[in-house]
N, C-alpha and C positions, 0 to 999 in steps of 0.2 A: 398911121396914127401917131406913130412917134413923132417923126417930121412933124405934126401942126401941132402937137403937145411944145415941142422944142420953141415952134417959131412962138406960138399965141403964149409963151412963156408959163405953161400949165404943170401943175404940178400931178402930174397922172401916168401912174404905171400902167402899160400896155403890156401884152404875155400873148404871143399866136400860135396856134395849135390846130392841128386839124385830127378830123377821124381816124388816120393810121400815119405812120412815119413815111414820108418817100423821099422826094429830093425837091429843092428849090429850081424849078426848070431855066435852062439857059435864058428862053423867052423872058421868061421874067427880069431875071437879074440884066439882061439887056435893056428892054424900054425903062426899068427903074432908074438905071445911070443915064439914060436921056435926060430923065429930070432932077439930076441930080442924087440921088439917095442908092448906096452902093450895099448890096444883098450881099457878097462874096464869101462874107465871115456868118450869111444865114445858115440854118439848117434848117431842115424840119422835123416838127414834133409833134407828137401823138399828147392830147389831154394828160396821159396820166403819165407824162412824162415832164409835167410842170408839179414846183414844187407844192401847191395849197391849189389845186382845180376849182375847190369849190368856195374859192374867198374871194369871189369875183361880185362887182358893184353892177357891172353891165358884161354881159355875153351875146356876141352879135354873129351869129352865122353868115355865110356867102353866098352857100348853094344847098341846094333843096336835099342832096343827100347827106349833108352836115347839120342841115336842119332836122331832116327825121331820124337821128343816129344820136343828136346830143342831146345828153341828159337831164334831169331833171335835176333843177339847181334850185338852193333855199329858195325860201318867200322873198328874201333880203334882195335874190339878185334879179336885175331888172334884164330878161332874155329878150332879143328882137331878130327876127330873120329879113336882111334884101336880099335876092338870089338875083345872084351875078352868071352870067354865061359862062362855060372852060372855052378859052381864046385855044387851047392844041391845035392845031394843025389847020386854023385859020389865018396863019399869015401876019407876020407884025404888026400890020394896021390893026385889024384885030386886038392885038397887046395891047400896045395903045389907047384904040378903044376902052378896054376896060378898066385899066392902068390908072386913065381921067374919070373912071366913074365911081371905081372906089374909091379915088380922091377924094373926088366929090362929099361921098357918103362919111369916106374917114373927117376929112374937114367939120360937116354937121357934125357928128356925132362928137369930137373934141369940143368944139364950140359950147355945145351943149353942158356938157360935162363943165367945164372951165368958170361956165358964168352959174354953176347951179341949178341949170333945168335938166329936169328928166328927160335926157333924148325919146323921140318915138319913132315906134315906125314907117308911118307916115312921112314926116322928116327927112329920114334918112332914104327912103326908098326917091323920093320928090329928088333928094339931092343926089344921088347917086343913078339917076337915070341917063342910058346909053346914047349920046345927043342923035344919031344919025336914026334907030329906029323910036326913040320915045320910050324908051318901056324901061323897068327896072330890070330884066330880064333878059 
């Protein structure tokens, strides 16, 4: 989300956080510098290890157990869930696979934001679908 905030010249703070602290997987930070965008200096973070959790305009989960673990956010903030597959020990294409589909979904969802509209779910799930089976999932 940073990347298309950067490119579409958007002025929007991004903050990633998941359910518990663990690590940024190799997998990952590999197909990311495929497309340029280098993880190295990532970490991961657990929600309340950000500084304001609950000053957020949009909160978008990934997977279905970040979906039912994250909490309840003002009326203010606009929550959406696509549930994206865990690529583990599926195999780089795999990564990839999903690499392009969060893309996808990050690209909408920035877009969105950028010009003013309310992302939906709808939207983002449309755009962040896995090209080889079809599905958000």
């Amino acid at each position: 989300m940073r990347h298309y905030a950067r490119e579409l010249s958007a002025d929007i703070a991004v903050s990633s956080a998941g359910t518990e602290q663990t690590w940024v997987k190799p997998e990952a930070t590999e197909v990311m510098r495929e497309v340029g965008i280098d993880l190295s200096g990532h970490t991961s973070k657990s929600l309340d290890m950000l500084p304001d959790p609950w000053a957020f305009d949009v909160v978008v989960t990934v997977c279905d157990s970040a979906n039912e673990a994250c909490p309840v956010y003002p009326i203010k903030t606009t929550r959406l869930h696509v549930s994206f597959p865990d690529p583990s020990g599926q195999g780089v294409q795999r990564w990839r696979e999903v690499r392009d589909a969060l893309g996808g979904m990050s690209r909408a969802l920035v877009e969105a934001i950028a010009s003013g509209e309310a992302p939906t779910q709808e939207t983002l799930i449309e755009a962040g679908k896995l090209p080889q089976l079809g599905l958000s999932r």
